[in-house]
C-alpha positions in Angstrom: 12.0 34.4 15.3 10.6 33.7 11.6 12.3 30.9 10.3 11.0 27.5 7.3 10.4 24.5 8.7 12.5 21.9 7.7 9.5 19.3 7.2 7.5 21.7 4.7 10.6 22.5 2.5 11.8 18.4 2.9 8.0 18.0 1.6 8.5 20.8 -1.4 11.4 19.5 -2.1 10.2 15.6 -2.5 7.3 16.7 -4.1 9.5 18.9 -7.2 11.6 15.3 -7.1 9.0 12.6 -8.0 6.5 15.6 -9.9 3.4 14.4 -7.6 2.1 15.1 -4.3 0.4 11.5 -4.3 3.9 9.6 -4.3 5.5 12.4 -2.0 3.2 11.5 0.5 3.8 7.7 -0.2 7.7 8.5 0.4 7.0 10.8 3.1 4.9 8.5 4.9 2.4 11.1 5.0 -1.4 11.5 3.3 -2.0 13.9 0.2 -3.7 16.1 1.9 -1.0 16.8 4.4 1.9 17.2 1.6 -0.5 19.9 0.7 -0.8 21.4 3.3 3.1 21.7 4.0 3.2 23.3 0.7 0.6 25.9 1.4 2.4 26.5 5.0 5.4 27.3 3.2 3.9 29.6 0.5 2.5 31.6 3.4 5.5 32.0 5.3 8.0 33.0 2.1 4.9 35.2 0.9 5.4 33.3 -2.9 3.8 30.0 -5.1 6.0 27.7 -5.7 3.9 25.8 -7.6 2.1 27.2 -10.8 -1.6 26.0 -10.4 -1.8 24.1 -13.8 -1.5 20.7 -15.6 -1.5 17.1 -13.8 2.2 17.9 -12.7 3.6 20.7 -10.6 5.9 23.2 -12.3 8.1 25.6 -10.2 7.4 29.0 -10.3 10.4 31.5 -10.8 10.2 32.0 -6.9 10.1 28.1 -6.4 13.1 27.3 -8.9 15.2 29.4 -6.6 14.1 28.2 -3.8 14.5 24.3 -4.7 18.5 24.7 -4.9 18.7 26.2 -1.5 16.6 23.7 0.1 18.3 21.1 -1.1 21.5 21.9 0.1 20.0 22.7 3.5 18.4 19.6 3.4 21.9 17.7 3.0 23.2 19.3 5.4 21.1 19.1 8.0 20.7 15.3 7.1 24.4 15.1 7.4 24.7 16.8 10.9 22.1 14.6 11.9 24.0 11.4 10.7 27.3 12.4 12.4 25.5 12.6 16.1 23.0 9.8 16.0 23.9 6.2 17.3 24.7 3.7 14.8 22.5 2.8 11.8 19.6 0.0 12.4 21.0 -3.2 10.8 20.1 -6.9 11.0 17.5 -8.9 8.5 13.7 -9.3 8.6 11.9 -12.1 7.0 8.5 -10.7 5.7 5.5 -12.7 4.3 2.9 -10.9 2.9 -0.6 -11.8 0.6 0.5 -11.6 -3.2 -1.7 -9.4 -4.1 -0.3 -6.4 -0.9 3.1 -7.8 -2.4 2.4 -6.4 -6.1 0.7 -3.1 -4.4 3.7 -2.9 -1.2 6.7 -4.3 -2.8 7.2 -1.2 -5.8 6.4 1.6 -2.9 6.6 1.3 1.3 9.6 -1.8 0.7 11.2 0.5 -1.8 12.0 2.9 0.5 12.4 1.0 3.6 14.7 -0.2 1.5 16.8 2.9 0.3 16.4 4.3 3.8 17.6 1.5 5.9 20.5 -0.1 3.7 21.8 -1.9 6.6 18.8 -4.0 7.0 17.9 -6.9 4.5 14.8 -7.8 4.0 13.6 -11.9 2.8 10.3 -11.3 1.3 7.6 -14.3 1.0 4.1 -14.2 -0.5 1.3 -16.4 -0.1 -2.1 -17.1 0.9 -2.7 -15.6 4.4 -3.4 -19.5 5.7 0.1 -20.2 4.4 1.7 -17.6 5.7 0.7 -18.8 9.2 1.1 -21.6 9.2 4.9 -20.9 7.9 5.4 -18.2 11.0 4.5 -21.1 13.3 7.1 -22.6 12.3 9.7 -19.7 12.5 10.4 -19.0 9.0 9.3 -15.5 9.4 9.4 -12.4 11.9 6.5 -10.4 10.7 3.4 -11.4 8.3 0.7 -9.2 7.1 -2.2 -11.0 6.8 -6.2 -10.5 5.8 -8.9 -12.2 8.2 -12.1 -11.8 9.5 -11.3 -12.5 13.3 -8.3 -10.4 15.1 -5.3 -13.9 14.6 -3.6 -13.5 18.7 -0.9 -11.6 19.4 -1.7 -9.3 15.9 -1.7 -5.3 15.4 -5.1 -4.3 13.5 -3.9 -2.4 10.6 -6.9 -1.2 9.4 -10.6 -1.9 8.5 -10.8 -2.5 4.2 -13.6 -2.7 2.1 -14.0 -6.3 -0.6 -14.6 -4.9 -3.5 -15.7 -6.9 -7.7 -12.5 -6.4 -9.5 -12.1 -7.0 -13.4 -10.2 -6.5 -16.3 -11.8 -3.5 -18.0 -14.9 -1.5 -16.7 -17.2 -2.8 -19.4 -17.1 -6.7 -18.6 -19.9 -8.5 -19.0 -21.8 -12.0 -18.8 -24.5 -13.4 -19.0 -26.9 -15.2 -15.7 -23.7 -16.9 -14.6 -20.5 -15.2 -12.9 -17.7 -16.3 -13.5 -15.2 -16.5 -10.9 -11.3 -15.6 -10.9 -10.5 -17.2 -7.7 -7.3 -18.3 -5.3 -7.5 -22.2 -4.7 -8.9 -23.3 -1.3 -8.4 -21.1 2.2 -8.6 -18.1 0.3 -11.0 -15.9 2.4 -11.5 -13.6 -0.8 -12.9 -16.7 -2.5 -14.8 -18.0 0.4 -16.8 -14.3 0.9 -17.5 -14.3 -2.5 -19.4 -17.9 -3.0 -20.6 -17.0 0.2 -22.4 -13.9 -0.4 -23.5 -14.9 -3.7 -25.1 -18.2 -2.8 -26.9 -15.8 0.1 -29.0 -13.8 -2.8 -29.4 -17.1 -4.8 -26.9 -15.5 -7.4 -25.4 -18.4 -9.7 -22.0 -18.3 -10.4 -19.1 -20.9 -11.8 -15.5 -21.0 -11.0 -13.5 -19.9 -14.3 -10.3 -19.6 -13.3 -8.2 -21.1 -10.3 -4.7 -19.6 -9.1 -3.5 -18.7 -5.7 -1.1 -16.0 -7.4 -2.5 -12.4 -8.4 -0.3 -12.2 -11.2 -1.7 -15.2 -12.6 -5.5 -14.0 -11.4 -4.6 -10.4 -13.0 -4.1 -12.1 -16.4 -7.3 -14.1 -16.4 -9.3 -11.1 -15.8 -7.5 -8.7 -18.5 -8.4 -11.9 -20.7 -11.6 -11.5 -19.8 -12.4 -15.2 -18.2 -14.3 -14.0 -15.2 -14.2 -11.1 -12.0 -12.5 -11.7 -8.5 -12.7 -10.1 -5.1 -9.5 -8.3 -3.4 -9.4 -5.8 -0.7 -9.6 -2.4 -1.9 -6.2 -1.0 -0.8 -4.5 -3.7 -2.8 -6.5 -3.0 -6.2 -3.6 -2.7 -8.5 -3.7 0.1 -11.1 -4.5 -2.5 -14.1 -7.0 -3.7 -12.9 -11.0 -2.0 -12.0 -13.6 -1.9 -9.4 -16.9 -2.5 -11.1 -19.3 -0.2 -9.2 -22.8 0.5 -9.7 -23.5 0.0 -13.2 -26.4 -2.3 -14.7 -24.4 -5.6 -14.6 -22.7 -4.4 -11.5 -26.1 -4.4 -9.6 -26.2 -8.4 -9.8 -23.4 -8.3 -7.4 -24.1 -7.9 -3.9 -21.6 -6.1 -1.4 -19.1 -8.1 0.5 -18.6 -6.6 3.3 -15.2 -5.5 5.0 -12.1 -8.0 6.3 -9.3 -6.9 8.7 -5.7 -5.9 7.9 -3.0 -7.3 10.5 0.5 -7.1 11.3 1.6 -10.0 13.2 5.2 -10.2 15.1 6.7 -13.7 15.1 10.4 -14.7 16.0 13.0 -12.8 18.2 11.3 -10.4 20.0 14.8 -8.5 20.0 15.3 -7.7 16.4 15.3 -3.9 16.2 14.7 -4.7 12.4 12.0 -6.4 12.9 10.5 -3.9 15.3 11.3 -0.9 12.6 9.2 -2.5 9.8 6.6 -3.6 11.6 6.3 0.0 12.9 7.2 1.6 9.1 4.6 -1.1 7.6 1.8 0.0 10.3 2.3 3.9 9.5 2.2 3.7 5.9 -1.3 1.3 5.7 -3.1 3.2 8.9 -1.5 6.9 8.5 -2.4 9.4 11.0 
């Protein structure tokens, strides 16, 4: 029996919506790639583009445009079948405590939509240093904390594997024999692995700039006081990786830190349970 698949027109649907596969995928919960691939799966089986080929955004095609009003409405109702037979919404509240700098790259995107897709559940969101944020769940102020170290913390889910990377404010930053250093105050393992490795090649640096906050460390490097280290998954859009260039060379590489999810509090809080498992999906997709 030929019929569409409701996930491949859900994906061309979301995709027409936001005008970019990238932040489909992000609402999706699925990669790039993927999206793509649920477009080309549903090209083959209407025998038409959707899509027109051209430009940074997709355009509908004639074929596309009339499919997108039909798709929707399928879409809403299947959505509202599904609604009418399915227990009772998740509800309940989940304290979060996250690293500033995941909060500036999490907060806009996966929190979003948790949010708009799970009203019922509030969320109390905290961000600190990942030293803080430990010491706060031992004390039960939160239910889940995502955290960066270099050793597995106990009782913690392994997100993934991320790659420290030189961040500054434009591509073109330079100094002279000294770095200067953008850094988060003591307990910070981004600013211990980077006096770390550069004391290891005899590399002279100075601390510029101290502030635990990355909205405050963003600023200092767009002013051009110095260069920092983050994770790469939490580079925000303003800011750069310097890569191998000719001043970029006097850096040495940093290595790699772990992710984690850690689960504190009532082990019976479905909402808790939801985000941890909506949080783990969207940093480690399949």
């Amino acid at each position: 029996m030929n019929s569409l698949s409701l996930e491949n027109l859900r994906a061309f649907v979301t995709v027409t919506d936001l005008q970019s596969y990238t932040q489909a995928g992000e609402r999706l919960g699925r990669s790039q790639p993927a999206i793509s691939l649920q477009i080309k799966r549903l090209e083959e089986r209407i025998d038409h583009a959707v899509f027109e080929r051209q430009g940074n955004k997709p355009k509908l095609t004639p074929a596309g445009q009339e499919l997108y009003q039909g798709a929707r409405q399928l879409l809403a109702m299947h959505d509202q079948l599904l609604a009418r037979f399915t227990k009772a919404p998740i509800s309940g509240q989940v304290r979060l405590g996250i690293p500033s700098e995941f909060a500036t790259a999490l907060l806009p995107r996966i929190l979003g939509q948790f949010a708009s897709s799970y009203p019922q559940i509030t969320l109390e969101v905290t961000s600190a240093l990942s030293r803080e944020l430990r010491l706060g769940a031992s004390r039960g102020q939160f239910d889940i904390i995502l955290t960066v170290a270099e050793q597995a913390p106990e009782d913690s889910v392994k997100v993934k594997e991320d790659a420290l990377i030189w961040v500054a404010g434009r591509a073109d930053f330079q100094w002279q024999n000294t770095v200067p250093l953008v850094l988060a105050a003591e307990g910070c393992i981004y600013r211990r692995r980077a006096l770390q490795t550069l004391k290891s090649v005899n590399t002279k640096c100075r601390i510029a700039y101290t502030n635990s906050d990355l909205t405050g460390i963003s600023s200092a490097l767009k002013s051009d006081l110095g260069i920092t280290v983050l994770a790469r998954s939490s580079l925000p859009n303003d800011l750069v990786e310097l890569k191998a260039s000719e001043i970029a060379q006097q850096l040495p590489p940093l290595g790699t830190v772990g992710i984690y999810l850690e689960r504190h509090g009532d082990r019976k809080n479905d909402a808790a349970e939801h985000l941890l498992e909506y949080l783990h999906d969207y940093l480690n997709p399949a």
